[in-house]
C-alpha positions as CSV (number, residue, x, y, z in Angstrom):
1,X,86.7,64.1,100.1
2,X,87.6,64.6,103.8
3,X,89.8,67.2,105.1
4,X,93.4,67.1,103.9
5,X,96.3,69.0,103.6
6,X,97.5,67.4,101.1
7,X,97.6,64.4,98.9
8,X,98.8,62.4,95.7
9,X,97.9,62.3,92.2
10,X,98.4,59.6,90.0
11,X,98.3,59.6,86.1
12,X,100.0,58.5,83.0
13,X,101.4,60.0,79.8
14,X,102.9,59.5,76.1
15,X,105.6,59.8,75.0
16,X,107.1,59.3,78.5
17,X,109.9,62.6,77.1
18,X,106.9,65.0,77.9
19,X,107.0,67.7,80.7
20,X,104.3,67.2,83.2
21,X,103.0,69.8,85.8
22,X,100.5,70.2,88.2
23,X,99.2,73.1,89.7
24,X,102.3,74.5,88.6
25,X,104.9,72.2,89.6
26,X,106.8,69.7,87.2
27,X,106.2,66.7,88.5
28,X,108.7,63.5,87.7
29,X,107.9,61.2,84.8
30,X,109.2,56.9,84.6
31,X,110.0,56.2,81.4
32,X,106.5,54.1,81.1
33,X,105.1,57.2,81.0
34,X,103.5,57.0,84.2
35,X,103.9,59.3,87.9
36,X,103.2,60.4,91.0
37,X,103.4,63.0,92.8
38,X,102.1,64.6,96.2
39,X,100.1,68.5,96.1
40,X,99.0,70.5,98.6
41,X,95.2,71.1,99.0
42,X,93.2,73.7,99.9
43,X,89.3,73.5,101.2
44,X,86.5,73.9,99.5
45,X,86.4,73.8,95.5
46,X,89.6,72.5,94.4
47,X,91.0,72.0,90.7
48,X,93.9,70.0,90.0
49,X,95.1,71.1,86.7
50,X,97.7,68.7,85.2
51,X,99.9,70.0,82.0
52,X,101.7,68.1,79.2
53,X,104.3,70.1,76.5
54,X,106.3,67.8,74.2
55,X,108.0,69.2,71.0
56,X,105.4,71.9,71.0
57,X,102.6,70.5,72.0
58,X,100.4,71.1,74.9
59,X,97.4,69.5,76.8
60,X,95.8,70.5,80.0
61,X,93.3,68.3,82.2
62,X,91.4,69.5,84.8
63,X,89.8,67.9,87.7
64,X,87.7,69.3,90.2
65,X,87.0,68.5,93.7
66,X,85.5,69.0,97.0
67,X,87.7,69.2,99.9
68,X,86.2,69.4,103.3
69,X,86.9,71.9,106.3
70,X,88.3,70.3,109.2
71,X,86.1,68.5,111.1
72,X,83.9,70.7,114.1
73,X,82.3,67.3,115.0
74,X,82.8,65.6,118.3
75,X,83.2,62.2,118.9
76,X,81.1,60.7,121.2
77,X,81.9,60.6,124.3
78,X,82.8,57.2,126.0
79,X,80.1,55.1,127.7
80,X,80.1,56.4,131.9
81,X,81.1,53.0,133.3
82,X,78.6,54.3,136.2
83,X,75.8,54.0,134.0
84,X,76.7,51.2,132.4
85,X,77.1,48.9,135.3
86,X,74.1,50.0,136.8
87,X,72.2,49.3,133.0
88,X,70.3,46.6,132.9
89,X,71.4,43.1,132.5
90,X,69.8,41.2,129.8
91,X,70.7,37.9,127.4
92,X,71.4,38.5,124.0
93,X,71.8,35.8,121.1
94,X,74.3,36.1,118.0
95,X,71.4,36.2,115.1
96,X,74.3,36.4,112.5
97,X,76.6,33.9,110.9
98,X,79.5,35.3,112.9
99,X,79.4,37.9,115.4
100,X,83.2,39.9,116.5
101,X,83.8,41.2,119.7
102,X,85.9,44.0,120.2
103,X,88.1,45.5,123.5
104,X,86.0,48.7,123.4
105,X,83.4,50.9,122.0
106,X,84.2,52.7,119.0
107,X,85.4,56.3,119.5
108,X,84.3,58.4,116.6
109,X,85.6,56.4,113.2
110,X,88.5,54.6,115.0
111,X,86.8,51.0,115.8
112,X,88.7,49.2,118.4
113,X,90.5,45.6,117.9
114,X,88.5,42.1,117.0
115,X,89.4,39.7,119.4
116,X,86.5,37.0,119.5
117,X,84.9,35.7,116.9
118,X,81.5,33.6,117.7
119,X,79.0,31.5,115.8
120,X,75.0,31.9,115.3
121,X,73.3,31.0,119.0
122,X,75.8,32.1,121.0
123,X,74.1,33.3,124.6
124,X,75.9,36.2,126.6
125,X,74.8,38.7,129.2
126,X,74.7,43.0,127.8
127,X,74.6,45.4,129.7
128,X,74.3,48.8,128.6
129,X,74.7,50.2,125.0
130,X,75.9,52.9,123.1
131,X,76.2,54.6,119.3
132,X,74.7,51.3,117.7
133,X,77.3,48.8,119.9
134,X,75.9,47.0,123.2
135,X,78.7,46.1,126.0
136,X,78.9,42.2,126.4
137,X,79.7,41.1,129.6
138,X,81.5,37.8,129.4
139,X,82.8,37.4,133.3
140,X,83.3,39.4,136.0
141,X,86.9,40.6,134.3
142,X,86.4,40.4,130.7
143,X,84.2,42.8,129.0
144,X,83.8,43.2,125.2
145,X,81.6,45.3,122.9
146,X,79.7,44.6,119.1
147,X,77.2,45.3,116.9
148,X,73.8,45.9,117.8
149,X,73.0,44.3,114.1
150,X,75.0,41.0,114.7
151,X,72.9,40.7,118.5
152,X,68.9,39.6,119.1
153,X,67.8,40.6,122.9
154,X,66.0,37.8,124.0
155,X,62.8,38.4,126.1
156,X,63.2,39.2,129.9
157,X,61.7,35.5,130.7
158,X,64.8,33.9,129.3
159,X,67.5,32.4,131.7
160,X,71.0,34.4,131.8
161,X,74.0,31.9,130.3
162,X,75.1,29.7,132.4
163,X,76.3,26.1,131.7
164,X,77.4,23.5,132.8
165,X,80.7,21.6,131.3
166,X,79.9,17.4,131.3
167,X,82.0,14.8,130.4
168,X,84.6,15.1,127.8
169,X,85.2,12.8,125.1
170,X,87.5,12.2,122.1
171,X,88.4,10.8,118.8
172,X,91.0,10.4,116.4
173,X,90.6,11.0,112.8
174,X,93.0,10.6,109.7
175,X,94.8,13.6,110.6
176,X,92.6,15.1,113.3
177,X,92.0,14.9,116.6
178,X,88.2,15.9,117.8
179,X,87.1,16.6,121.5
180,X,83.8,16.8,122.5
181,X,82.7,18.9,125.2
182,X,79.1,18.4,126.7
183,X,77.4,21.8,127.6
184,X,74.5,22.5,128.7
185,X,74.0,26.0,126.8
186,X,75.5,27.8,124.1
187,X,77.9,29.7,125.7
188,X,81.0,31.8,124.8
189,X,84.5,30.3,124.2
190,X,88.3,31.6,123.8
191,X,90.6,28.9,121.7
192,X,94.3,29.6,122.8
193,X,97.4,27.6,121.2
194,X,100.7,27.4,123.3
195,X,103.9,29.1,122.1
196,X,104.9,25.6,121.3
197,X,101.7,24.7,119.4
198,X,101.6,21.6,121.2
199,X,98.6,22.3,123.3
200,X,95.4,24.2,123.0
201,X,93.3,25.7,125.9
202,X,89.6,26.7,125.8
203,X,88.1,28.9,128.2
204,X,84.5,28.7,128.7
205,X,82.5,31.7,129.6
206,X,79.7,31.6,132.2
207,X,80.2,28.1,132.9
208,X,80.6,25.8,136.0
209,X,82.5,22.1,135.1
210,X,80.9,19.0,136.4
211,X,83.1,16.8,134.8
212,X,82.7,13.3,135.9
213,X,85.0,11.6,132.6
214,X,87.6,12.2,130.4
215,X,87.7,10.1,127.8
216,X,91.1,9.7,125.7
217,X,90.7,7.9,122.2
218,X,93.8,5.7,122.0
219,X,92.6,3.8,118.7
220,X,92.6,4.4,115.2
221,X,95.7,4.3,112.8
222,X,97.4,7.1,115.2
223,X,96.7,8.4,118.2
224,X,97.1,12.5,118.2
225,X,96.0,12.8,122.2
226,X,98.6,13.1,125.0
227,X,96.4,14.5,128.1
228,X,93.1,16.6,128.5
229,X,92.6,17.9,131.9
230,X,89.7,20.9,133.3
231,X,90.1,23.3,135.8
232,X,87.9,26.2,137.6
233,X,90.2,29.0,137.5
234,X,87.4,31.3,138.5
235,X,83.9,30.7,139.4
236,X,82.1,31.4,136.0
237,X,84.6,30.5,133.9
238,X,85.8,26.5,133.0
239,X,89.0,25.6,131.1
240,X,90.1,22.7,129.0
241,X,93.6,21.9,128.4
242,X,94.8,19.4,125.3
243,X,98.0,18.5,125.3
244,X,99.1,16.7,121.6
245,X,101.7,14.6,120.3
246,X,102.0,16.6,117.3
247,X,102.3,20.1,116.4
248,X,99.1,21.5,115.7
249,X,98.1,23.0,112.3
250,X,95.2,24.4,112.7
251,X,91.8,23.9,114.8
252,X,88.2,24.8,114.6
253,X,85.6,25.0,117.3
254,X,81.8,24.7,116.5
255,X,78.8,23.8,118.0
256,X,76.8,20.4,117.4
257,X,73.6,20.1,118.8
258,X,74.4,20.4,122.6
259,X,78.3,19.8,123.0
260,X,80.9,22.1,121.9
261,X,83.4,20.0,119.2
262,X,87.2,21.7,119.1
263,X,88.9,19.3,116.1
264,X,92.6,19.9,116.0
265,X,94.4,19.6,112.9
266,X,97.5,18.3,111.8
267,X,100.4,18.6,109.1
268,X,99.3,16.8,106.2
269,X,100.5,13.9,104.4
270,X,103.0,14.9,101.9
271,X,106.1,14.4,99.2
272,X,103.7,11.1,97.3
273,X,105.1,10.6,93.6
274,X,108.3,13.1,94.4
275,X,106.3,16.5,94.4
276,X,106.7,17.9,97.5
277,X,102.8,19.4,97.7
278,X,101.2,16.1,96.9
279,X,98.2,15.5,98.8
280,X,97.6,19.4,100.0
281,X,94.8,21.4,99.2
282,X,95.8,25.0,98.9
283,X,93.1,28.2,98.7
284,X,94.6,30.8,96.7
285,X,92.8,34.0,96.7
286,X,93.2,36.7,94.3
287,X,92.6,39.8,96.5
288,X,89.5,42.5,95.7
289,X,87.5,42.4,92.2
290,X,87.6,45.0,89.3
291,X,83.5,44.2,89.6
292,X,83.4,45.5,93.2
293,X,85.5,48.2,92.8
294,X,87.9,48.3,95.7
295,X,91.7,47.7,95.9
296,X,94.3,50.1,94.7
297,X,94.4,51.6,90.6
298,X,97.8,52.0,89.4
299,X,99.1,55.6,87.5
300,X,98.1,53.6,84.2
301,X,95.0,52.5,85.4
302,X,95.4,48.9,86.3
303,X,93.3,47.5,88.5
304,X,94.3,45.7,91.8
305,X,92.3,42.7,91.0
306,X,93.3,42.2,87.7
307,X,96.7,42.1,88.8
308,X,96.3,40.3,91.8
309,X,94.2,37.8,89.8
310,X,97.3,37.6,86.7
311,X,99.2,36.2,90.0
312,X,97.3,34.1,91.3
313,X,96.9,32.6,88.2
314,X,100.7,31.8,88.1
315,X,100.6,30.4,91.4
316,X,97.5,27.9,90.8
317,X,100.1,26.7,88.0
318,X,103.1,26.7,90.3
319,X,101.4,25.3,93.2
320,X,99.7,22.7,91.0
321,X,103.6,21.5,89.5
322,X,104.4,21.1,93.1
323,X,101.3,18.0,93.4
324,X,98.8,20.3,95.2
325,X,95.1,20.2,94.5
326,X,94.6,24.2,94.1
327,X,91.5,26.0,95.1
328,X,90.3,29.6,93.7
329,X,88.4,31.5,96.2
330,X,86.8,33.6,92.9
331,X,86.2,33.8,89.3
332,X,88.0,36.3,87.1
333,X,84.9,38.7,87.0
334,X,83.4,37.7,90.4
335,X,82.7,40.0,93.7
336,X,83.1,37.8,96.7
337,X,82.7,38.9,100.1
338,X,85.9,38.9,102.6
339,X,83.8,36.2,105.0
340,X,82.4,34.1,101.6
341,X,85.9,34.0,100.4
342,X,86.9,32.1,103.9
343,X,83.8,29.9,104.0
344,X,84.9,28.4,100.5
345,X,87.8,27.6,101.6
346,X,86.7,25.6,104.4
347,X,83.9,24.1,102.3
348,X,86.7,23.0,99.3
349,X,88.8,21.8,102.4
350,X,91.8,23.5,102.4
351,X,95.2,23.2,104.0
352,X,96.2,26.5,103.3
353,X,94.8,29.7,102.3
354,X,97.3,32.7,100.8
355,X,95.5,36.1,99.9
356,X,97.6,37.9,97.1
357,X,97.4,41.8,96.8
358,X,99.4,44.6,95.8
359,X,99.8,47.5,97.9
360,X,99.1,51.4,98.2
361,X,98.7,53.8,100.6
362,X,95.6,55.9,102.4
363,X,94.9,59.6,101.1
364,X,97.2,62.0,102.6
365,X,100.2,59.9,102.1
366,X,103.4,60.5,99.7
367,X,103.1,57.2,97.4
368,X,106.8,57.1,96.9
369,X,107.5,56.6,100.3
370,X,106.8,53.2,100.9
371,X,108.6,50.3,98.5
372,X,108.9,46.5,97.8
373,X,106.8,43.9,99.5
374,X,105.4,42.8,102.7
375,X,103.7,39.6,104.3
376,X,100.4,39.3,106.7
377,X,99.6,36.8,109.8
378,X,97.2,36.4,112.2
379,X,97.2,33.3,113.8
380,X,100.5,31.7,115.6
381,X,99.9,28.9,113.5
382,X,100.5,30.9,110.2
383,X,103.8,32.7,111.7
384,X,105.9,30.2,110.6
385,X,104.6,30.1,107.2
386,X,104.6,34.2,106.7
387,X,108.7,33.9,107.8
388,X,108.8,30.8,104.6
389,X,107.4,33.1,102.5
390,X,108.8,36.3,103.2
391,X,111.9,34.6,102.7
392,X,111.6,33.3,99.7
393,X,109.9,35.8,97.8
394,X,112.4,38.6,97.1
395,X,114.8,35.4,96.3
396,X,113.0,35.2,93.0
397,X,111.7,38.7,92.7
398,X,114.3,41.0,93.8
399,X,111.8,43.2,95.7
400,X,112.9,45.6,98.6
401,X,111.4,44.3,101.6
402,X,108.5,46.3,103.3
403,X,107.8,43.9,106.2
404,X,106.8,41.0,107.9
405,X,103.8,42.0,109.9
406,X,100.7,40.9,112.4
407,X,97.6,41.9,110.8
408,X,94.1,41.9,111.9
409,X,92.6,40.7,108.7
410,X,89.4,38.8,107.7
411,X,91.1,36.6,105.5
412,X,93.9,35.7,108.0
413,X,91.8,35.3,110.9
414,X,89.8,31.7,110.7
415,X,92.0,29.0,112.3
416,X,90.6,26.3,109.8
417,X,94.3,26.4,108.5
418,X,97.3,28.8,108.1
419,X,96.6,31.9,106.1
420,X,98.6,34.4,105.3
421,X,98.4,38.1,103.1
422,X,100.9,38.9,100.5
423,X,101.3,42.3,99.4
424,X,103.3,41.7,96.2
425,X,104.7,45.2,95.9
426,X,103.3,49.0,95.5
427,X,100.8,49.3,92.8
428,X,100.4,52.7,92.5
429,X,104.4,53.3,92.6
430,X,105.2,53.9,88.8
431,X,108.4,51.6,88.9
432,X,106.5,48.6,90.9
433,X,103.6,49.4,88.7
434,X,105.8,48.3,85.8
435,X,106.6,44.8,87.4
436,X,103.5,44.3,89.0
437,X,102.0,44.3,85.4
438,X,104.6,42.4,83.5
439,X,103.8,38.6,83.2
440,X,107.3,37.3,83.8
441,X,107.7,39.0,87.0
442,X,103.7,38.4,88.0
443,X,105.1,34.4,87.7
444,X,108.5,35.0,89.6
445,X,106.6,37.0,92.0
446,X,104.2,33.6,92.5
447,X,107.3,31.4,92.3
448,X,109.0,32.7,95.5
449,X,105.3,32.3,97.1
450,X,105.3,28.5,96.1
451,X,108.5,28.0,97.4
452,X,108.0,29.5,100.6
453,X,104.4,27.5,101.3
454,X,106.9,24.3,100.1
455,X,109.1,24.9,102.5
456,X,106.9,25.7,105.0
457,X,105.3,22.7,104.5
458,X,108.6,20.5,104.3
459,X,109.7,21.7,107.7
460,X,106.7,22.1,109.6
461,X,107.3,18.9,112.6
């Protein structure tokens, strides 16, 4: 392993009366049997000898590992913005489902924030590269970096981006409102909600507007519109503002053939036959897999996707008392991939997607310091229904409360429909681990998430 100080060990034993040690030091036992417990390392070959006496009777166990010398290496130096502007410029092509753009270039192993996220045939100007990432140039003020793997340079005969915004049409839908935006290329795009959530701007990258017509749909059953407008707030960039007469939901943006569609969302119908979730689909995703082996393991060995599976089971049966039609991003035994998990969603056509985990903490850490459970959100949309569920889940569980938080997650991050994490308490914390494993408090624990998507749900005007 990498260079530590220190770190925990986790294990189990019976009878739960025994005296454990390691390396020396007793070490405290829960009366399943199981602990944890923080040592100090040293580099190089390393054994961890752990020691049980009861009534007589003693056992050692040895493990032995590898613990590297602190690091020598330098990182790499960041990109000279001389060079980089004078690289150069050429027109690259997202070759991948989904490309992410980050602020910066990585710096050593610490990879700098997502913040756009574009489809497959999305043109933008590079110039310069470094360590396997190329520096994306999206205006004159806004400059991003990505993977050279997600990127195909087209040949030096091909035009740099530049488009040009037509007319702008619309259409309602059941519960969706759809613009169209006529472009001439495939060209970046930011999707910003208000505070409010009552409007939603979309800057376009590399673009000049020529818009001519504005067309508001005011037929159908109900009519979502309240005003689009453009504007040129700088000379390669174009902005579309839609105002709506109802709180948005959720949106997506995609490409269709050569116009840019942005269909916004709305709250869906509810409360049909007196169950307050009739007429929702809700994703529920039982986070990691046993079969890819990631996520936490608990002092007795428990897997985090077992457990967070057990949960979600309990909240497909919840959810489905409430009148919703539930959706299981995997199969018991199944490995599915953070982005595949997302795309089923969309395909089943969800409302809603919650991720359920349970928690732990990196190497290094003291596993006893951090307790109880915690809530994820991405989106501005989704804030609302983190707060419902945070709310309501130590209402039924009793759990200390370990945060409501912004996270940068893959499973939060589409804007299809609100999505939130739940991290339903410590796994590897011997006294969580023995709720976390226990079926009545696996259900309670999926009962104060029902209620809180409910209410969110109820209340979201």
């Amino acid at each position: 392993m990498g260079h530590l100080k220190k770190s925990f060990v986790l294990g189990h034993v019976q009878p739960s009366t025994a005296t454990v040690s390691i390396n020396g030091s007793t070490v405290a036992v829960y009366r399943t049997g199981s602990f944890a417990a923080v040592i100090p390392f040293s580099t190089g070959s390393f054994a961890i000898v752990a020691r049980m006496d009861s009534d007589g009777f003693s056992t050692e166990t040895v493990r032995n590992i590898f613990v590297s010398e602190i690091s020598t290496s330098v990182p790499a130096p960041l990109p000279d913005p001389k060079l980089l502007t004078s690289a150069r410029t050429v027109t690259v092509e997202v070759s991948t489902a989904e490309a992410i753009l980050k602020t910066g270039p990585s710096v050593g192993s610490d990879t700098m924030a997502y913040d756009l996220f574009l489809p497959e045939g999305v043109r933008m100007r590079s110039q310069g590269s470094q360590n396997g990432e190329i520096r994306l140039k999206l205006s004159e003020s806004e400059i991003f970096w990505g993977d050279e793997r997600h990127f195909k340079v087209l040949p030096d005969s091909a035009p740099l981006p530049a488009a040009i915004l037509g007319n702008i049409r619309s259409q309602n839908r059941d519960r969706s409102f759809v613009m169209y935006l006529d472009l001439s290329d495939r060209i970046p795009f930011r999707a910003e909600p208000s505070t409010d959530l009552m409007s939603l701007k979309i800057r376009l990258y590399s673009t000049v507007a020529n818009v001519d017509r504005v067309r508001l749909d005011t037929s159908g059953k109900e009519s979502f519109g309240d005003e689009i407008r453009w504007s040129q707030p700088a000379g390669d960039i174009a902005e579309v503002l839609c105002r709506v007469k109802k709180k948005i939901w959720a949106y997506e943006l995609r490409y269709e053939g050569g116009r840019l569609a942005c269909e916004i969302f709305f709250v869906p119908g509810t409360g049909k036959f007196g169950k307050p979730l009739a007429g929702t689909v809700m994703a529920v995703d039982a986070g990691h897999s046993p079969q890819a082996g990631d996520g936490a393991v608990s002092p007795q060995g428990f897997t985090e996707g077992d457990v967070n599976f057990q949960v979600s089971e309990c909240l497909k049966t919840k959810l489905e008392g409430m009148g919703a039609q539930v959706f299981m991003t995997r199969e018991k035994g199944e490995a599915v991939s953070l982005p595949e998990r997302v795309r089923r969603s969309a395909k089943a056509g969800a409302d809603l997607l919650v991720s359920v985990h349970a928690n732990a903490v990196p190497d290094g850490s003291d596993p006893l310091a951090r307790k109880g459970y915690s809530v994820f959100y991405f989106h501005p949309m989704s804030l609302s229904l983190a707060r419902a569920v945070h709310g309501a889940f130590p209402k039924q569980t009793g759990m200390e409360d370990d945060g409501l938080s912004y996270g940068n997650l893959a499973v939060c991050r589409s804007p299809r429909f609100p999505a939130i994490l739940v991290e339903t308490g410590y796994l590897i914390r011997p006294d969580e681990e023995e709720l976390l494993i226990d079926r009545a408090f696996q259900c309670r624990a999926a009962d104060g998430i029902a209620r809180g998507i409910a209410e969110f749900v109820r209340t979201y005007r």
